[in-house]
CHARMM-style PDB file with segment names, atoms N, HN, CA, C and O in Angstrom:
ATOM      1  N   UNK     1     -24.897  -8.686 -35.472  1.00  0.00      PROA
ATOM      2  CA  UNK     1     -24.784  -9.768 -36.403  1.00  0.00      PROA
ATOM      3  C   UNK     1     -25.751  -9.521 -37.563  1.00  0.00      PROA
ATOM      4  O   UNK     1     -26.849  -8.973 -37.467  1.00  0.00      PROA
ATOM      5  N   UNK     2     -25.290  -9.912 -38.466  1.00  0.00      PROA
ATOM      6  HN  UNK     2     -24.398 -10.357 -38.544  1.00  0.00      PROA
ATOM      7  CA  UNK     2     -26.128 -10.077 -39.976  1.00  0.00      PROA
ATOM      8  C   UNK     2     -26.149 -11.208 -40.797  1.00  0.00      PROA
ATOM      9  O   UNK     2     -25.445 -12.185 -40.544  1.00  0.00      PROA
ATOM     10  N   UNK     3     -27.070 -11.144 -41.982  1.00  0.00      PROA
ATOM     11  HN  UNK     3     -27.642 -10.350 -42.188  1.00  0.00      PROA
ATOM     12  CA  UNK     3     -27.246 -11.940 -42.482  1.00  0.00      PROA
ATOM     13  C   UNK     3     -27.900 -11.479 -43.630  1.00  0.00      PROA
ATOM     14  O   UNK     3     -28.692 -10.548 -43.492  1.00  0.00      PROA
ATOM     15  N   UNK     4     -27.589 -12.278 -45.466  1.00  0.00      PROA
ATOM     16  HN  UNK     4     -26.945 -13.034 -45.579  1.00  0.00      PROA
ATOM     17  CA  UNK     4     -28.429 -11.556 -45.853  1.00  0.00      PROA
ATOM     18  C   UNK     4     -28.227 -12.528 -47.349  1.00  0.00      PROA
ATOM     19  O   UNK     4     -27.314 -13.339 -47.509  1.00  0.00      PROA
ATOM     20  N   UNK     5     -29.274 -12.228 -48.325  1.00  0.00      PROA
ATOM     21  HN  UNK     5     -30.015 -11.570 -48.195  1.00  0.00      PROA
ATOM     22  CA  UNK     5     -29.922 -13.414 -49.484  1.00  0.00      PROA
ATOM     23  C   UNK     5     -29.995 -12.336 -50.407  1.00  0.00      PROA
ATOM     24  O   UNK     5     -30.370 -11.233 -50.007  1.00  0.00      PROA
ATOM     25  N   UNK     6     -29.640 -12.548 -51.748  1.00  0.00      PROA
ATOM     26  HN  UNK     6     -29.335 -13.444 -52.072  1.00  0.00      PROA
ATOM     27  CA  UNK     6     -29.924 -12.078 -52.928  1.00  0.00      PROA
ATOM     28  C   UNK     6     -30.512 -13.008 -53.776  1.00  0.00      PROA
ATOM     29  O   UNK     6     -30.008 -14.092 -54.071  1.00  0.00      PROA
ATOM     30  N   UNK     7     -31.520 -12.606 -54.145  1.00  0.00      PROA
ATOM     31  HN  UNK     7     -31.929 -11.726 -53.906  1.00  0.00      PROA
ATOM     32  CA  UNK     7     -32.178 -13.499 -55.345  1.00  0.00      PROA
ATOM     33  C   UNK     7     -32.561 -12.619 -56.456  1.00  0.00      PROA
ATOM     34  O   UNK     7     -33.383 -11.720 -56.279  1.00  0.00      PROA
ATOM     35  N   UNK     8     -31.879 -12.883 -57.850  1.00  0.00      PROA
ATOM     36  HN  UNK     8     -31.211 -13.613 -57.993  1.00  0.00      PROA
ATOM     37  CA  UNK     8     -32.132 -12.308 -59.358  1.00  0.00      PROA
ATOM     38  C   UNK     8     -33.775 -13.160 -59.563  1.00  0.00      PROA
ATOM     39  O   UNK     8     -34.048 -14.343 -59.356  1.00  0.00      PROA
ATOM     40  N   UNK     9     -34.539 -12.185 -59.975  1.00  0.00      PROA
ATOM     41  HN  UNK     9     -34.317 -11.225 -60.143  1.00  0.00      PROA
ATOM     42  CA  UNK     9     -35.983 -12.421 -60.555  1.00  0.00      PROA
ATOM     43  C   UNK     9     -35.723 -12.453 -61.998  1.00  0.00      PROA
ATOM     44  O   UNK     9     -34.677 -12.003 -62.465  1.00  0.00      PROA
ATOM     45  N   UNK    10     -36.665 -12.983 -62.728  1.00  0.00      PROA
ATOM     46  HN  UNK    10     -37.515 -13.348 -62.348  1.00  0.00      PROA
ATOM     47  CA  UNK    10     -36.333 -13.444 -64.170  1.00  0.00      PROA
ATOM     48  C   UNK    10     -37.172 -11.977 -64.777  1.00  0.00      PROA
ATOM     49  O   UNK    10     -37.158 -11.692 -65.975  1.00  0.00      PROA
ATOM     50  N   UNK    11     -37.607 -11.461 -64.135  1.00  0.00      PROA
ATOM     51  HN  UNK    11     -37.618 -11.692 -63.162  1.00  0.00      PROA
ATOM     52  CA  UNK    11     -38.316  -9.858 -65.073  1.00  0.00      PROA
ATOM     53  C   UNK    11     -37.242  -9.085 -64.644  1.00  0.00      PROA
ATOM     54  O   UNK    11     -37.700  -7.963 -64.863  1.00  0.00      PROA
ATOM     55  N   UNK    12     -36.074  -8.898 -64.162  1.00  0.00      PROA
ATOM     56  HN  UNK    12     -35.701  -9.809 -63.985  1.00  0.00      PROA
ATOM     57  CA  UNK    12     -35.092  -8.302 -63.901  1.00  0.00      PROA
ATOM     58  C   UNK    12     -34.492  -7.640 -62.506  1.00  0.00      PROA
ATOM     59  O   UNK    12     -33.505  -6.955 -62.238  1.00  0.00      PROA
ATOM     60  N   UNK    13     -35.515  -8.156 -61.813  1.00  0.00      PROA
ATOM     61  HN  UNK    13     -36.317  -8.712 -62.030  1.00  0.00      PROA
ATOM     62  CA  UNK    13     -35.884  -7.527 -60.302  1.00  0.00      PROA
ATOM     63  C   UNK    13     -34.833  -7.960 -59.423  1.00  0.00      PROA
ATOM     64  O   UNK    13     -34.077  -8.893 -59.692  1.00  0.00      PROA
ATOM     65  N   UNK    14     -34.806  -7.539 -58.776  1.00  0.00      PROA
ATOM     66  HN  UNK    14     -35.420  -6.781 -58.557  1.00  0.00      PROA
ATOM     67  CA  UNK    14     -33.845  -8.623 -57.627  1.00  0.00      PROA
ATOM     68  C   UNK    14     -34.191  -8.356 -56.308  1.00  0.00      PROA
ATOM     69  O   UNK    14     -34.278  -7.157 -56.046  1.00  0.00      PROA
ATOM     70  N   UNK    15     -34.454  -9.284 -55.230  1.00  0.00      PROA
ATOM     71  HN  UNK    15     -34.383 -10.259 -55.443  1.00  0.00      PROA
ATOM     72  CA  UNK    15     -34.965  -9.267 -54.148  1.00  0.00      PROA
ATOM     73  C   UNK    15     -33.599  -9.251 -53.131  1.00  0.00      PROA
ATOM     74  O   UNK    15     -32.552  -9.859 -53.356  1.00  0.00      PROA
ATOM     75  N   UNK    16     -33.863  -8.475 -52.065  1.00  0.00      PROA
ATOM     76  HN  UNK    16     -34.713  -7.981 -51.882  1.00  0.00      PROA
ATOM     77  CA  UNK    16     -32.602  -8.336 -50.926  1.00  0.00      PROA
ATOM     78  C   UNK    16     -33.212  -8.679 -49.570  1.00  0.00      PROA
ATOM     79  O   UNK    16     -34.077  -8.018 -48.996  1.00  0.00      PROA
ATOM     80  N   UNK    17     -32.711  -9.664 -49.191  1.00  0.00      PROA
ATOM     81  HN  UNK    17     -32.008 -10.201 -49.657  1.00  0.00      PROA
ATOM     82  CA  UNK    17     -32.911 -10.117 -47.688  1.00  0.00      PROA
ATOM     83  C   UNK    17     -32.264  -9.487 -46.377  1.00  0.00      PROA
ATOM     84  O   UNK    17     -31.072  -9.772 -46.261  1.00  0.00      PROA
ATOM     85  N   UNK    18     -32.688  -8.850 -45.565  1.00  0.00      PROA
ATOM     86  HN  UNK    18     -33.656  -8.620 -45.658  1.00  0.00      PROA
ATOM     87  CA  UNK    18     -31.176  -8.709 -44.558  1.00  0.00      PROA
ATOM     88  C   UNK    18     -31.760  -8.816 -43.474  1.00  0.00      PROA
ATOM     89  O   UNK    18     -32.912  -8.434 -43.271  1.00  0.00      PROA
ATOM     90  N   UNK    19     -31.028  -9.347 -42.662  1.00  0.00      PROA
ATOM     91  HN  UNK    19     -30.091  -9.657 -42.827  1.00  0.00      PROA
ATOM     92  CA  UNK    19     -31.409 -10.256 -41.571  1.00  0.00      PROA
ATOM     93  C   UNK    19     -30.532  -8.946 -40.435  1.00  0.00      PROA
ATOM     94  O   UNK    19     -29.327  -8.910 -40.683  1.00  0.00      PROA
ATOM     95  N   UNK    20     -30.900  -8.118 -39.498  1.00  0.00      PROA
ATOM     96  HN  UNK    20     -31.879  -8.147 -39.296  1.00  0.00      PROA
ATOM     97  CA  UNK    20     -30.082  -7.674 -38.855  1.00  0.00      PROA
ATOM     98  C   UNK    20     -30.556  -7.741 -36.713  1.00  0.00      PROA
ATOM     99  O   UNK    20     -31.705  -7.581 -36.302  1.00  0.00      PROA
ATOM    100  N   UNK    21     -29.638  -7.938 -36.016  1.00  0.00      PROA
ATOM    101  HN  UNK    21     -28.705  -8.069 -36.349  1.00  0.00      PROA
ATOM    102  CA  UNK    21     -29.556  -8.757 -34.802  1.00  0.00      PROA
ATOM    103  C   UNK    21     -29.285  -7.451 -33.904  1.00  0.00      PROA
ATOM    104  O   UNK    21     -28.262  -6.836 -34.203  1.00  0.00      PROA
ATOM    105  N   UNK    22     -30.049  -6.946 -32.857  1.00  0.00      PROA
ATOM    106  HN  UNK    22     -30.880  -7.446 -32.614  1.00  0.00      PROA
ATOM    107  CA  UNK    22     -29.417  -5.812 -32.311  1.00  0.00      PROA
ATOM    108  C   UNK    22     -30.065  -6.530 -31.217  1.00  0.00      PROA
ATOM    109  O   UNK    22     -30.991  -7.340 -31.262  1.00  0.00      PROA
ATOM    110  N   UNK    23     -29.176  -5.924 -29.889  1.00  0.00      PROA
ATOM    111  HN  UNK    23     -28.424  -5.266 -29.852  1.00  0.00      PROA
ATOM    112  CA  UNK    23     -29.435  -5.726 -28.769  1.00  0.00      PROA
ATOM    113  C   UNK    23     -30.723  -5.751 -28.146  1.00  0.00      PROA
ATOM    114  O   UNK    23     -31.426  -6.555 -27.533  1.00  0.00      PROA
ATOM    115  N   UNK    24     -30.785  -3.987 -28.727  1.00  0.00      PROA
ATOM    116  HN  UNK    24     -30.215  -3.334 -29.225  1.00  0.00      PROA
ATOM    117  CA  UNK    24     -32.549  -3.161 -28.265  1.00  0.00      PROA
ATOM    118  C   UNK    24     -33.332  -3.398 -29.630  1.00  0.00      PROA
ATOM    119  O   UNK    24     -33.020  -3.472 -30.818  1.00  0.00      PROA
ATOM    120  N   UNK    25     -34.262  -3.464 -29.036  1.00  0.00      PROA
ATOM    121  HN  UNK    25     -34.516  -3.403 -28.070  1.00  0.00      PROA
ATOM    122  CA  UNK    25     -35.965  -3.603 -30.373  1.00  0.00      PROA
ATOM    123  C   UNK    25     -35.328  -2.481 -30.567  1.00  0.00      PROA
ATOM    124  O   UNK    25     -34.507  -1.846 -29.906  1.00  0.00      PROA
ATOM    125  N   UNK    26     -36.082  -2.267 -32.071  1.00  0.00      PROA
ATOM    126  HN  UNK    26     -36.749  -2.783 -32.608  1.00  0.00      PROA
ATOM    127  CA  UNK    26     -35.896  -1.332 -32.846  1.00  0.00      PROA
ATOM    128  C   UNK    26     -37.361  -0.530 -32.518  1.00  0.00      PROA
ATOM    129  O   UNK    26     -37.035  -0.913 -31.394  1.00  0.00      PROA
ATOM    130  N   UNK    27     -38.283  -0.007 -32.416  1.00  0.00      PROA
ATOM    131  HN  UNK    27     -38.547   0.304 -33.329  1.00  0.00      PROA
ATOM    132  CA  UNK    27     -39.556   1.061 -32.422  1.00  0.00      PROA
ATOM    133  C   UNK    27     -39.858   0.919 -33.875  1.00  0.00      PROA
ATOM    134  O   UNK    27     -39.100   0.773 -34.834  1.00  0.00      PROA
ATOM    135  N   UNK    28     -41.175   1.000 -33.796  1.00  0.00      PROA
ATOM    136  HN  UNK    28     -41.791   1.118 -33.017  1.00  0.00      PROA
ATOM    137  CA  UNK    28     -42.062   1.293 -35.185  1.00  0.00      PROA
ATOM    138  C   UNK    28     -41.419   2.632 -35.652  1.00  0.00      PROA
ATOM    139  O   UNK    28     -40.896   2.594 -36.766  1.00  0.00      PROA
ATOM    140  N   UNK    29     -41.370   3.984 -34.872  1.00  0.00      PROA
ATOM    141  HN  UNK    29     -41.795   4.015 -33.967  1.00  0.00      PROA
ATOM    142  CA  UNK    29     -40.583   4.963 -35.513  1.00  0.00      PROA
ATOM    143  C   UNK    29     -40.080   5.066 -36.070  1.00  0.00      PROA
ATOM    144  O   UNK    29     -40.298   5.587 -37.164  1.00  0.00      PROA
ATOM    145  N   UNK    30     -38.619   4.429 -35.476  1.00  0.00      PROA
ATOM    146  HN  UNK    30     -38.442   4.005 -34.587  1.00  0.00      PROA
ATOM    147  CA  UNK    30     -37.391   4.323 -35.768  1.00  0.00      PROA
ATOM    148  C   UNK    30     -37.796   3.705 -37.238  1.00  0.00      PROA
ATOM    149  O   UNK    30     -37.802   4.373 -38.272  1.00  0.00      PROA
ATOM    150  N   UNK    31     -38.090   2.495 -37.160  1.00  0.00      PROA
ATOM    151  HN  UNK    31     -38.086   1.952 -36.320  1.00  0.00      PROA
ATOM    152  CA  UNK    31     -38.019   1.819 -38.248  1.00  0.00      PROA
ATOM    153  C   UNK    31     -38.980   2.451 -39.893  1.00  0.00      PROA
ATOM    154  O   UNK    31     -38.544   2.249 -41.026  1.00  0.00      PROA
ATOM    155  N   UNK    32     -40.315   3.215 -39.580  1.00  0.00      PROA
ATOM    156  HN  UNK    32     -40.669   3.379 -38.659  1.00  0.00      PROA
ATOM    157  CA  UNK    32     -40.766   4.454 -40.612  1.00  0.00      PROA
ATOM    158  C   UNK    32     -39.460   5.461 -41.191  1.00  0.00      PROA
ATOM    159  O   UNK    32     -38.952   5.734 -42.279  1.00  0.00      PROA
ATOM    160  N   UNK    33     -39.285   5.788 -39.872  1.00  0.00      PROA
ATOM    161  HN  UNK    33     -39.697   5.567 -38.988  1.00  0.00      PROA
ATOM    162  CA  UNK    33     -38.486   6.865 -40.645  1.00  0.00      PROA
ATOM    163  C   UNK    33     -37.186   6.178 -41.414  1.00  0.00      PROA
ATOM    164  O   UNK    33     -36.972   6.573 -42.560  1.00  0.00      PROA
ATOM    165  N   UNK    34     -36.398   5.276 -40.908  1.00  0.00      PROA
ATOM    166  HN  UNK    34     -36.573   4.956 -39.977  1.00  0.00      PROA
ATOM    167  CA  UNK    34     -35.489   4.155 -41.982  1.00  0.00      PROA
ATOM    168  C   UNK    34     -36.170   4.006 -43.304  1.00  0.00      PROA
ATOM    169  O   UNK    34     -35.536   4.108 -44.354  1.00  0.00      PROA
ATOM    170  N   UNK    35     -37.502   3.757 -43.264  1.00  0.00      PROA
ATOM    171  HN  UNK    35     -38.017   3.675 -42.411  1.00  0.00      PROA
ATOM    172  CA  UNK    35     -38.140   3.146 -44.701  1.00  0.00      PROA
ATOM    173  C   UNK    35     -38.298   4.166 -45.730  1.00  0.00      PROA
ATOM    174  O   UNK    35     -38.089   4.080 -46.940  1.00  0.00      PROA
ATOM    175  N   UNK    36     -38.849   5.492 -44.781  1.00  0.00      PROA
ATOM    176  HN  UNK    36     -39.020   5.562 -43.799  1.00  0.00      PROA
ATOM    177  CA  UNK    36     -39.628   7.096 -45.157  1.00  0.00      PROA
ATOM    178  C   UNK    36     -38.225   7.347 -46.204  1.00  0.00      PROA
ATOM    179  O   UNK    36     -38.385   7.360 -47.424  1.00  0.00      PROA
ATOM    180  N   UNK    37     -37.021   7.519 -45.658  1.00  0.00      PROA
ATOM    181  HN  UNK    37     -36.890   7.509 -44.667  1.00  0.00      PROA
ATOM    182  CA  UNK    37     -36.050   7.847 -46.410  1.00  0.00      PROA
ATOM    183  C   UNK    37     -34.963   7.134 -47.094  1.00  0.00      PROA
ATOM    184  O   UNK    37     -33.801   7.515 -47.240  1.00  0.00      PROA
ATOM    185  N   UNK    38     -35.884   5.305 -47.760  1.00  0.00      PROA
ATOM    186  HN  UNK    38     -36.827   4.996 -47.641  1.00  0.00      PROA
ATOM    187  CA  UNK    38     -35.125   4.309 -48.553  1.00  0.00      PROA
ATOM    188  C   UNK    38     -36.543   4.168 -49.257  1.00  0.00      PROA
ATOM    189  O   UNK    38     -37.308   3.205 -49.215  1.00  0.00      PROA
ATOM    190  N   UNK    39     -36.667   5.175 -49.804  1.00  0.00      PROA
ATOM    191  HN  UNK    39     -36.046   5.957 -49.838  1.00  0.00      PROA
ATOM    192  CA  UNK    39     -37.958   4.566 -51.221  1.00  0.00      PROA
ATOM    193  C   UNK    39     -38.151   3.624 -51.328  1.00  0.00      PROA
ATOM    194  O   UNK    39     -39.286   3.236 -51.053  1.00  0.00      PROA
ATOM    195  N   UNK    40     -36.826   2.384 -51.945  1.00  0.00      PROA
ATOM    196  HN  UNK    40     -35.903   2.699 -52.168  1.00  0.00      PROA
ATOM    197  CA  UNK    40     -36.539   1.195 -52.173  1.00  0.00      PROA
ATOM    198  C   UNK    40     -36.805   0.026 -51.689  1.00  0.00      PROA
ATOM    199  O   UNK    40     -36.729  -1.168 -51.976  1.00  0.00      PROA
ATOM    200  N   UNK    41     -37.228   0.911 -50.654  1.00  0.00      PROA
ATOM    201  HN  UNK    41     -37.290   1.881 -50.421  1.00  0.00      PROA
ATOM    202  CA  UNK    41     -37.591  -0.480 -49.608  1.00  0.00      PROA
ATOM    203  C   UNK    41     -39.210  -0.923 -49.227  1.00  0.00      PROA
ATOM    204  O   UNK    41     -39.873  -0.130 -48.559  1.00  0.00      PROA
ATOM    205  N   UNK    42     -39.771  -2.120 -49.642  1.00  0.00      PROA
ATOM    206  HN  UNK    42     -39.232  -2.765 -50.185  1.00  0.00      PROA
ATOM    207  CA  UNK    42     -41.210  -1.856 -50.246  1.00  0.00      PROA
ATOM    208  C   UNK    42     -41.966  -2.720 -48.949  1.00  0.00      PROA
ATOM    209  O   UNK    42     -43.197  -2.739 -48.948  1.00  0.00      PROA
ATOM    210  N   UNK    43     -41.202  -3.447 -47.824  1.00  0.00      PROA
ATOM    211  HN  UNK    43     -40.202  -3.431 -47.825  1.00  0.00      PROA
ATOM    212  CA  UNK    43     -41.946  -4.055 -46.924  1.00  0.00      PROA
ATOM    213  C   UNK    43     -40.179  -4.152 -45.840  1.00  0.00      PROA
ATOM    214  O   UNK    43     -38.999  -4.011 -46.164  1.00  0.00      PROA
ATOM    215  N   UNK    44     -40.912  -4.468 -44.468  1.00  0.00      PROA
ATOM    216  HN  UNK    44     -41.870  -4.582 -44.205  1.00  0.00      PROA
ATOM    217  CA  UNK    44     -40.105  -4.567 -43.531  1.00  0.00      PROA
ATOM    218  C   UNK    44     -40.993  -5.371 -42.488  1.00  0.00      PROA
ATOM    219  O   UNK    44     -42.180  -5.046 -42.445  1.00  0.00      PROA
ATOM    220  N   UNK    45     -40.513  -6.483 -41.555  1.00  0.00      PROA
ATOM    221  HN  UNK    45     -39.549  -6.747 -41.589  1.00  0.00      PROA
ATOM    222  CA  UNK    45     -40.465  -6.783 -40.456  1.00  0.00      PROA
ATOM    223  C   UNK    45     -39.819  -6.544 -39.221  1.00  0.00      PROA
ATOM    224  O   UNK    45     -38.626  -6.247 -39.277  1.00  0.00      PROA
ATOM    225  N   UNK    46     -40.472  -6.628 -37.912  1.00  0.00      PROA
ATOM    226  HN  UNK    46     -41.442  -6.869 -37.867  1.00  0.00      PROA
ATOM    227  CA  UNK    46     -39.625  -6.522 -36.773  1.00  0.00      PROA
ATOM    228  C   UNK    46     -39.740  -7.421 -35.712  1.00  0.00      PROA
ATOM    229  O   UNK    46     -40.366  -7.004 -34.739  1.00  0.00      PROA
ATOM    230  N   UNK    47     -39.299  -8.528 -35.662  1.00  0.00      PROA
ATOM    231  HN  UNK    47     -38.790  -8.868 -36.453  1.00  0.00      PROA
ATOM    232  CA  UNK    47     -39.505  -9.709 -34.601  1.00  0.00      PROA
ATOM    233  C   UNK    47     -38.684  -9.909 -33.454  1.00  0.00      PROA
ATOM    234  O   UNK    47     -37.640 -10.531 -33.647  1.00  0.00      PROA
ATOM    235  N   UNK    48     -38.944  -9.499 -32.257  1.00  0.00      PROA
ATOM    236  HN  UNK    48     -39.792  -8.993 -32.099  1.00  0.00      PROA
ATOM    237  CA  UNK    48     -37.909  -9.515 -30.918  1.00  0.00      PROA
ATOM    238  C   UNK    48     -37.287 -10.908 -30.648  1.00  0.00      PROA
ATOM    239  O   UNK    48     -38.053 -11.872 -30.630  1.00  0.00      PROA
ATOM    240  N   UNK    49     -36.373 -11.036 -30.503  1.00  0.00      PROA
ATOM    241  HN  UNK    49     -35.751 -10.253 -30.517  1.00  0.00      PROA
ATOM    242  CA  UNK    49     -35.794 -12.373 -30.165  1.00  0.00      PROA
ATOM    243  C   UNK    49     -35.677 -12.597 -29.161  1.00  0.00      PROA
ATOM    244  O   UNK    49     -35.038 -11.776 -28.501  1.00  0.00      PROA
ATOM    245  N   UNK    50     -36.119 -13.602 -28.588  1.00  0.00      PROA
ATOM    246  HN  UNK    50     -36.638 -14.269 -29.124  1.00  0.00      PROA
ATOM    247  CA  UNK    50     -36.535 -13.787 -27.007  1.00  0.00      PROA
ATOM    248  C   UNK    50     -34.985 -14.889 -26.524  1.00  0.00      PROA
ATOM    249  OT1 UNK    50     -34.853 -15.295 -25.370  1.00  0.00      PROA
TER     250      UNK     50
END
């Protein structure tokens, strides 16, 4: 499952939300190397859903 928010910034920016629902935790690894090779991507969370 997903979920996800776009918001236009008035200096031209635009912020992307995405909300994504898996099964298994994702690993700190896993999730570096996702970031290591999306420049773009300037912060990330990982919260287990109990």
């Amino acid at each position: 499952m997903a979920e996800s928010k776009i918001a236009r910034r008035r200096d031209g920016t635009t912020d992307y939300d995405l909300i994504l629902r898996r099964r298994t935790e994702i690993s700190y690894k896993e999730l570096k190397i996702f970031m290591d090779s999306h420049p773009e991507i300037l912060s990330a969370s990982n919260s287990p859903i109990r």
